[in-house]
C-alpha positions in Angstrom: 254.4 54.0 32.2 256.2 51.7 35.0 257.3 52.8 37.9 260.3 55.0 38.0 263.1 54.6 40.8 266.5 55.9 41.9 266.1 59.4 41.6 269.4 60.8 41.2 271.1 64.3 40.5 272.7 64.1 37.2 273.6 67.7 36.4 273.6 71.0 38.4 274.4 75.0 37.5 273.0 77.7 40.2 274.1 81.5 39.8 273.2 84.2 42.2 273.4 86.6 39.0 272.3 85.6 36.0 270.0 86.6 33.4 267.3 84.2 31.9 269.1 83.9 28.4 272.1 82.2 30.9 269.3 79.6 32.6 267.7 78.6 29.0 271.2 78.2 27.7 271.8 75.7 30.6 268.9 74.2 30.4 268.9 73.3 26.9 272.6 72.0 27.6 271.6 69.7 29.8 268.4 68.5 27.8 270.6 67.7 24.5 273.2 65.8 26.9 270.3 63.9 28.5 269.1 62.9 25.6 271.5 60.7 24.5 271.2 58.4 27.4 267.6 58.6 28.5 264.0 59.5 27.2 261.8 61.9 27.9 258.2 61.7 28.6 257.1 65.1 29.4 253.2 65.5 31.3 253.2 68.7 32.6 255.0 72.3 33.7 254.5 72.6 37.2 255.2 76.0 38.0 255.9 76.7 41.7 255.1 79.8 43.2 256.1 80.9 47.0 256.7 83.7 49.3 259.3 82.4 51.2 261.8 79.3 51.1 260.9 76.0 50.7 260.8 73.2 53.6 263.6 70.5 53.2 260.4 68.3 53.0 258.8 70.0 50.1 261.8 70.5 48.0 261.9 66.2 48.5 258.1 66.1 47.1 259.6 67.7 44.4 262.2 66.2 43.1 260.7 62.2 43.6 257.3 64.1 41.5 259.4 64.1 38.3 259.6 60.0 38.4 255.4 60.0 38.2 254.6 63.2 36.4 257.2 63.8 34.5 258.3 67.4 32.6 259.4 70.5 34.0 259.2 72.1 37.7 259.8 75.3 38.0 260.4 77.0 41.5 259.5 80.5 41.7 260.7 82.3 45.2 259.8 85.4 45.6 261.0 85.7 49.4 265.0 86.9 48.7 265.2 91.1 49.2 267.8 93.2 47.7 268.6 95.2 44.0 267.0 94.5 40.7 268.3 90.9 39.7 268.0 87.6 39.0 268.7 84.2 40.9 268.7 80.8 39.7 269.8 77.0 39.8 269.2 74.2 37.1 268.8 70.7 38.2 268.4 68.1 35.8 266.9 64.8 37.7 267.2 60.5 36.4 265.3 58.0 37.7 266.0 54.1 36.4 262.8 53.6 34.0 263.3 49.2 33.3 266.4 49.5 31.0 266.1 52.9 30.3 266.7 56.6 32.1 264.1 59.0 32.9 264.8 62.6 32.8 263.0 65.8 33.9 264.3 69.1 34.9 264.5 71.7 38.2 264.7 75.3 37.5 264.7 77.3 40.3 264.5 81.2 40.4 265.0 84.1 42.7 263.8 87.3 41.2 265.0 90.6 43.0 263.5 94.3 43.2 261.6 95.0 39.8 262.0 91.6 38.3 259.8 89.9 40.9 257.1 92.2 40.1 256.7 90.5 36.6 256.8 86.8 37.1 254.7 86.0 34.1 257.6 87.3 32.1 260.7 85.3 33.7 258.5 82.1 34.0 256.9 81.8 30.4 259.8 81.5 28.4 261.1 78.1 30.8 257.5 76.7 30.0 257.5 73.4 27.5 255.3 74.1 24.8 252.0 72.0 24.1 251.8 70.6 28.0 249.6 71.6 30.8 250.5 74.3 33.1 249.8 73.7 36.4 250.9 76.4 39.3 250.8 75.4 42.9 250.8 78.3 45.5 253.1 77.3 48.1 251.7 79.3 51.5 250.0 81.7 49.4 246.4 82.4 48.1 246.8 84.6 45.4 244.2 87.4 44.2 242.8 86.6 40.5 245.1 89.8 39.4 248.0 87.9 40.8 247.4 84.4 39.1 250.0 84.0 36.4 248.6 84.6 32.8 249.8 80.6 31.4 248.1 78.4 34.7 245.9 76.2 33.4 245.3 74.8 37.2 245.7 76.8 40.2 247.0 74.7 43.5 246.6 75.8 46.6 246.7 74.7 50.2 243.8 76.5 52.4 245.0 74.7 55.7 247.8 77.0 56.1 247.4 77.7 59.6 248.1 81.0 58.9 245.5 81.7 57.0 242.3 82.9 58.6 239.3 80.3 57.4 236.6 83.6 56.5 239.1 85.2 54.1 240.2 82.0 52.5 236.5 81.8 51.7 236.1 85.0 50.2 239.4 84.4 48.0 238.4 81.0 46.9 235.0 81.6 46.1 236.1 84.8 44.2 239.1 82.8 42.2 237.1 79.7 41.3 235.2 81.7 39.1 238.0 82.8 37.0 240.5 79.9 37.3 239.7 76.1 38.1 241.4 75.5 41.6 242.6 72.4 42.9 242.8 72.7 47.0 245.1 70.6 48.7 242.7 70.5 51.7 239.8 69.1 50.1 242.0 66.4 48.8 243.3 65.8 51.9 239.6 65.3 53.5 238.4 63.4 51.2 238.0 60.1 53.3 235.5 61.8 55.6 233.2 63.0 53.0 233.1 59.5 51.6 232.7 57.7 54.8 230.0 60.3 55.7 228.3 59.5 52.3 228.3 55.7 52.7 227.2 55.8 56.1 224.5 57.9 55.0 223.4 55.5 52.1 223.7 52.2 54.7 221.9 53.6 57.5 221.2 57.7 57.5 218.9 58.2 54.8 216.0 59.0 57.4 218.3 60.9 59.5 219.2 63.1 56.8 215.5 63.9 55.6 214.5 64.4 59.3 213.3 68.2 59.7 214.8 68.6 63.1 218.6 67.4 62.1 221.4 69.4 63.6 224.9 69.6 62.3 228.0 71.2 63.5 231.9 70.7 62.5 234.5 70.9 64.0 238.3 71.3 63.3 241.5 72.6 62.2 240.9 76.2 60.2 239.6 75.8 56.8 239.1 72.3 56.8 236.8 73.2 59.0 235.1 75.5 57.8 235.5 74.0 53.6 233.2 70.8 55.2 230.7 72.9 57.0 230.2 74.4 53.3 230.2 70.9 51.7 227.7 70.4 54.3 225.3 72.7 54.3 225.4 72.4 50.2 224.4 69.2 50.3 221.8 69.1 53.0 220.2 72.6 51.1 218.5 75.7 52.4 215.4 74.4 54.3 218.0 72.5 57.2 218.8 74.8 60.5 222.5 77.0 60.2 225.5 75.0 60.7 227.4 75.3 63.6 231.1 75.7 63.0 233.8 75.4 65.6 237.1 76.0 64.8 240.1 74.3 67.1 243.2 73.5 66.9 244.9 70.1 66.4 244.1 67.6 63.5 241.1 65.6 64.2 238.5 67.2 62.0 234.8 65.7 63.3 231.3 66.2 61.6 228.4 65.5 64.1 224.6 65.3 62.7 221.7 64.6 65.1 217.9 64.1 65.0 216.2 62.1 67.5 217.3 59.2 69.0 219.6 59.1 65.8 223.6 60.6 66.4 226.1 60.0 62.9 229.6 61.1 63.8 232.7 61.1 61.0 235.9 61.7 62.2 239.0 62.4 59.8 242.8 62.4 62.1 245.8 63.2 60.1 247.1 60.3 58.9 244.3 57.7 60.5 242.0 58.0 57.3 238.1 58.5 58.4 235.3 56.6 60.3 231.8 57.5 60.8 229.2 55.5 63.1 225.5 55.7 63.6 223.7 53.7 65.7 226.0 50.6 65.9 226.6 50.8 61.5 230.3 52.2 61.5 232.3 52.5 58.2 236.0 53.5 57.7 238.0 54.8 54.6 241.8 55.2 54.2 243.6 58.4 53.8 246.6 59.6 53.0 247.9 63.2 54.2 251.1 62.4 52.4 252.3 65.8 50.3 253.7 63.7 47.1 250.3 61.6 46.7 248.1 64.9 47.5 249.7 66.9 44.7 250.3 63.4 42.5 246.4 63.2 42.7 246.0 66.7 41.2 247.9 66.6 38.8 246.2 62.7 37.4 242.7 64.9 37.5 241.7 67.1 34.7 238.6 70.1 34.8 236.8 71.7 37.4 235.6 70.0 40.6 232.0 70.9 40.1 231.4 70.0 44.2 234.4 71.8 45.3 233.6 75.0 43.9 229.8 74.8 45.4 231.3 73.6 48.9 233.2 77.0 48.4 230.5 79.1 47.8 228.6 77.9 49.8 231.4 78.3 52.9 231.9 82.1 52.1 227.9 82.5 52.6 228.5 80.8 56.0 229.2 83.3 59.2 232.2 83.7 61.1 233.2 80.4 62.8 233.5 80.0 66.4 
């Protein structure tokens, strides 16, 4: 599919009272009057789930998403207080597809009092049948009760800085085995982990295999603490504990050592990563842009087999420092 531009509002209905009847209604309005003009190549429901409002910044990820994976986004909030009732604003999006007009949809909904407490039953009948269902977790880990019944893919963000990095381990490790899990986080640190591999394979192998090797990371929260799992999965049981330093900022640095041999890799937000050993030094882009980190889930399919050990394997680790 080319390139979609000039994302553009075509259509819009919000309510601060409605019932879900009303929002299907609109939606299908605007569906049957799109269709007459444009053409729709539907990929995916991306269901949206979050505790409070959505940045300016993220509701702008959103809406350019549709023009690369295109089909329905629904946004769940579940911040708004107040009586039993029902929220809700339909957006239908175009973006220029050659000659033709690409369509996809915005449905977003604030469920009050007892209608928040059953999700599963506002958000299924807004799903397009026969596509994937994907649901990101916007700011929030969610327990496997609380994991709606249609996600296909769970996507979550586990550098929150409000999340503490020992619990997000725990909640990972114990979701992963019920639901795969796409993390934003290990997406976004990517780049070290390769440059760290090829460094390895140009000029670390002996370092590596070296009995006496010492490795600690160091970082922002669970980046942090998701590498120093990575780590200690791939260098196995018989190497010394991992030391694990948690800081702030957004450099995230992996040190090994053994001898005369020192391999540093180095991951800064938007920088992409380097890594160096004894004058060898290798680099690998990045990008820490939200709409390419959550584009890149959404163009993989089934578990990530090394994620879900570097999980494991970081819940197993003790409390950083």
């Amino acid at each position: 599919m080319s390139q979609a531009t000039a994302d553009t509002v075509t259509a819009r209905w919000e309510s601060e009272a409605t019932t879900l009847a009303e929002v299907l209604a609109q939606a299908d309005t605007m569906r049957i009057e799109a269709e007459r003009t444009g053409i729709r190549a539907a990929v995916v429901n991306l269901v949206v789930v979050c505790g409070r409002s959505l940045s300016p910044d993220t509701r702008s990820v959103l809406a350019r998403l549709g023009a690369y994976h295109p089909g329905r986004i629904v946004i769940v909030n579940l911040g708004p207080d107040g009586p039993d009732g029902l929220g809700a604003a339909v957006e239908l999006h175009c973006a220029a597809n050659g000659e033709r007009c690409l369509w996809w949809e915005i449905i977003e909904l604030s469920p009050r009092g007892m209608v928040a407490e059953h999700v599963d039953s506002v958000v299924e009948p807004l799903l397009i049948h026969d596509m994937h269902v994907v649901v990101w977790y916007r700011h929030l880990l969610p327990a496997v009760a609380e994991v709606l019944n249609s996600a296909e893919l769970v996507v979550v963000d586990g550098a929150d800085p409000e999340l503490d990095p020992t619990a997000t381990a725990a909640s990972l490790s114990a979701l992963i085995r019920f639901r795969p899990v796409a993390d934003l986080a290990w997406i976004r640190t990517e780049p070290l982990r390769q440059a760290l591999a090829l460094l390895v394979q140009r000029a670390g192998e002996g370092l590596i295999a070296s009995a006496d090797l010492e490795a600690s990371v160091e970082g922002p929260g669970w980046e942090a603490w998701l590498q120093a799992g990575w780590l200690a999965e791939r260098l196995g049981a018989g190497h010394p504990a991992l030391r694990v330093s948690v800081a702030a900022g957004t450099e995230l640095e992996v040190h090994l050592a053994a001898g005369a041999g020192r391999a540093v890799a180095s991951l800064a937000t938007g920088a992409g990563a380097q890594a160096s050993l004894n004058g060898t030094s290798v680099r690998v882009a990045g990008a820490t842009d939200t709409l390419a980190l959550v584009g890149t889930v959404l163009s993989r399919a089934g578990r990530d087999l090394r994620y879900e050990a570097a999980v494991h394997a970081a819940a197993r680790l003790q409390a950083p420092s």
